[in-house]
Every structure is written in C-alpha cells, then in structure tokens.
C-alpha positions in Angstrom: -1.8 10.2 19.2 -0.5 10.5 16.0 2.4 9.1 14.1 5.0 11.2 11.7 8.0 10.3 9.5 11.0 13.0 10.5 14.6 12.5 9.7 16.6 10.9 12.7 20.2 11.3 11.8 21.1 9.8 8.5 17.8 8.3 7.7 14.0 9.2 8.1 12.0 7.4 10.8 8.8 7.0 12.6 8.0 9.2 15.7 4.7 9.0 17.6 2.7 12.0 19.3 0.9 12.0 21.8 -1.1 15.2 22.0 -0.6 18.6 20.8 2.1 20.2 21.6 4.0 17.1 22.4 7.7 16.5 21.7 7.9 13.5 19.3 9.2 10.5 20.4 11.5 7.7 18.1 9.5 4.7 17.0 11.9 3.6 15.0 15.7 3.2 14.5 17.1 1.8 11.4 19.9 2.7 8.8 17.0 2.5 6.3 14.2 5.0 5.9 10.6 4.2 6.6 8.3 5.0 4.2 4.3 4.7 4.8 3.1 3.3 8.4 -0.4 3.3 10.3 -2.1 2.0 13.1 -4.5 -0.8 13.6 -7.3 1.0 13.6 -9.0 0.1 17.2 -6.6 -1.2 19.3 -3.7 0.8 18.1 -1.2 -1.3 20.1 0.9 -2.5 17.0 1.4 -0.7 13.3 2.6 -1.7 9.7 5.1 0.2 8.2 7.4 0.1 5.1 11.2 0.1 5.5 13.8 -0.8 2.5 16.8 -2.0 2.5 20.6 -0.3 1.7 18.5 2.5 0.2 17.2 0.3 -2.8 13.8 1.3 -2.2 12.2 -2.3 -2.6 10.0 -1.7 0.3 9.0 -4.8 2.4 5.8 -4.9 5.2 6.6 -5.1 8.6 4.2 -5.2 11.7 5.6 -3.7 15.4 4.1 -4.0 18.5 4.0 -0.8 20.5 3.9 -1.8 24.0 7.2 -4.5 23.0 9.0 -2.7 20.2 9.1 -6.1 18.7 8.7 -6.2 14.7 8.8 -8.8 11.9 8.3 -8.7 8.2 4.8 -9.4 6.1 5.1 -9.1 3.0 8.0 -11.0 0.7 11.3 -9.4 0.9 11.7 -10.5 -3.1 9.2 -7.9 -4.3 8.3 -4.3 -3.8 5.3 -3.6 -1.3 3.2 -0.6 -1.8 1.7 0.9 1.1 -0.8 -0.9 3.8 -4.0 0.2 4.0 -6.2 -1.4 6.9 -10.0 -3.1 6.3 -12.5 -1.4 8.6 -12.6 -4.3 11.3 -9.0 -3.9 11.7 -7.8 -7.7 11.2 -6.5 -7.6 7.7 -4.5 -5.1 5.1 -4.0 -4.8 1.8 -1.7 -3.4 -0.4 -0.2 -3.9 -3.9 3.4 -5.6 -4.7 5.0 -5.5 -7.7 8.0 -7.5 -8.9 11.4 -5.9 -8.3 12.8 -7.0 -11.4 10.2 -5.7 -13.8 12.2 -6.8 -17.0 12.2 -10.3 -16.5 9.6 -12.3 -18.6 7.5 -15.1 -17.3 6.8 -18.8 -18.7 5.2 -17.3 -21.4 8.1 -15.0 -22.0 6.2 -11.9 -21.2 7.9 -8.9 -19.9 4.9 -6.8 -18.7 5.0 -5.5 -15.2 3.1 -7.7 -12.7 1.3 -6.3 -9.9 -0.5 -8.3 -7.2 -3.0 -7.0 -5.0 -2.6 -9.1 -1.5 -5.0 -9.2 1.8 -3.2 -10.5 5.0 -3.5 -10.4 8.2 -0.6 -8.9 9.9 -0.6 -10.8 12.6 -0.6 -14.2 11.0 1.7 -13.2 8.0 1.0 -17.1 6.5 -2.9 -15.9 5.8 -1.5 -13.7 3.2 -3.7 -14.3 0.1 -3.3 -13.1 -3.5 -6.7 -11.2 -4.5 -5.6 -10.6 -8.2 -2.8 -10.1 -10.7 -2.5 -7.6 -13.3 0.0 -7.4 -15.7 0.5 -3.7 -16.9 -1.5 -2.5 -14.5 -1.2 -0.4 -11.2 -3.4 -0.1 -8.8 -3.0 2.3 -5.5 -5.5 4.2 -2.9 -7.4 1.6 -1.6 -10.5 1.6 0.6 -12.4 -0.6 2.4 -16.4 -0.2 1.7 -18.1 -0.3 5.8 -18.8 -3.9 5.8 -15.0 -5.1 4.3 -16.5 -6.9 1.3 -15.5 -4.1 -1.8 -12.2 -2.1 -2.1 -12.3 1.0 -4.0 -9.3 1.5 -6.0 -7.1 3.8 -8.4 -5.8 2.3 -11.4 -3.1 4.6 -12.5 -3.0 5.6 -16.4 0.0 7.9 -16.3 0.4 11.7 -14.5 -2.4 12.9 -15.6 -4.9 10.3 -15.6 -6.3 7.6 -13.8 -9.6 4.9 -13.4 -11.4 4.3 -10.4 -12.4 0.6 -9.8 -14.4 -1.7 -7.7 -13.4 -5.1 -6.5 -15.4 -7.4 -5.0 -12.8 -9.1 -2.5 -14.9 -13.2 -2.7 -15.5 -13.0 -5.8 -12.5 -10.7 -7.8 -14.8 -9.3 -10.2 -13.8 -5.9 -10.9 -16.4 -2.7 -12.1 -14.6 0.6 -13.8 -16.6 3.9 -12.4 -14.7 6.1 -14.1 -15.8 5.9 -18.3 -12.7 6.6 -21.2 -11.4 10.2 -21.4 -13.6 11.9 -24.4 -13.4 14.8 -26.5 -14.2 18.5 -25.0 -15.5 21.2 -26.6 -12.8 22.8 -28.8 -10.9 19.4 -29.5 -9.4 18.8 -26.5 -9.0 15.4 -24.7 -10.9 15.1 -21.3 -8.5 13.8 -18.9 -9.9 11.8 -15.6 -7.9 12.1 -12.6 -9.3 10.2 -9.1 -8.4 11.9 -5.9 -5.1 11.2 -4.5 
C-alpha cells in the first residue's frame, strides 16, 4: 500500500491505497491540512504525519496507529516541524524545527533564525533529543547512512544553491561535501544545487 495527500472537503488529507487500482480510503479527518506523512518502515502499522493548526502553517509531529486510528503529537506545538524522515531500523525520526517567531532575539539579543535538528522516537515522544542547533542555517533532505550512525543532509543557501553535509549522529561533528561555488569559464558563478 501506499499513502497520498488528496483534498477531502475543505481541507487536504491523508488517504491510503492498497493496490493498484484501488479506491482511496480517508486516513485522516481534520479541519487542518496534512502536510508530509510516512510509514514506519517495517512494520507499517502506525505513520507520522504533519498537520497545522487554523491554517497557520506551524506544522507539529504527530504519530497514528493504523489498526486504532489513535494519534498524539511528537514534536512541540510552539515551533514549526519540518518533515519526518525515518532511520533505517525504523525506531527513530528526525526532522528539523525552527522557531515560529523567527524575529525574536535570544539572551544574547540575537535575532538569527534557529533551527534544531531533533531524533525521537515516535513512540516514546519524551526520548526526543536535540542533535544540533544552527542559527541561520537550514537544513532539509535527510538520510539515514545503512547502519543509522551518519545523516546526509542539504543545507539550503537560497533557490538556487545549496551544501550537502555529513553529521555524525554520537558525535555532531559535521563534514561539507559540497566545496564553495567558483568561477566558470566566461565569468560566470558556478552554482551548486543538491538533489531535491
């Protein structure tokens, strides 16, 4: 089976599929959309999804159980959570969140945007652990390397430009793949874009 997002009267949803061909059935039913949702990767009997609230698109993490249609949130409904990626065993996400109020400074009277990367488990929302904080900074397309230790990620210059990364999840030492844009031939600016 398969999951899709489809509009459901006044608000899009989450529908599973079973096989080809299949009608889709409702997963979901709120006044809010749902944004990015997958499965646990083995199992499959419960997902993650993001949902907002009142159309303010400050997305919070919630887990469902299939079988029970029961939910509950994961992330913290005071920031904005980016969307879950799971780690190859299946027993943890992660995903960035940013602050929702990206004007206000901290103790130090900074103002930069903050973005943390988190790993949780979505079962046991209390596991959640901050991996890192970057200030002016975001990072998106994670992936897990096969043995769970190193996420590969996208550090996101501006529209046209981006940085690949390593992170080594025990330690949070970080390695840039991905060298500075450089001059072409004729002048022009080399501009490094990771896959999406």
């Amino acid at each position: 089976g398969m999951l899709i997002r489809a509009r459901n009267r006044q608000a899009v949803q989450l529908f599973t599929v079973s096989q080809p061909g299949a009608r889709p059935e409702p997963l979901t039913d709120f006044p809010d959309a749902v944004g990015a949702a997958a499965f646990q990767p083995w199992s499959g009997e419960h997902i993650v999804f993001q949902k907002a609230r009142d159309g303010d698109e400050v997305f919070q993490l919630f887990r469902m159980h299939l079988g029970t249609k029961e939910w509950a949130a994961i992330s913290d409904a005071k920031e904005r959570a980016g969307p879950p990626v799971w780690n190859r065993k299946g027993d943890r996400i992660v995903y960035a969140s940013s602050s929702i109020d990206k004007h206000s400074a901290d103790e130090e009277g900074d103002r930069a945007a903050e973005t943390k990367l988190i790993l949780v488990d979505p079962l046991k929302p209390a596991t959640s652990k901050v991996l890192a904080t970057f200030k002016a900074r975001s990072f998106s397309s994670f992936q897990f390397s096969p043995d769970d230790k190193t996420l590969l990620m996208r550090e996101n210059i501006s529209a046209n430009q981006a940085h690949l990364w390593l992170f080594d999840i025990e330690s949070g030492k970080q390695r840039r793949l991905t060298p500075e844009p450089g001059p072409e031939p004729g002048g022009r600016t080399r501009r490094l874009v990771s896959p999406s």
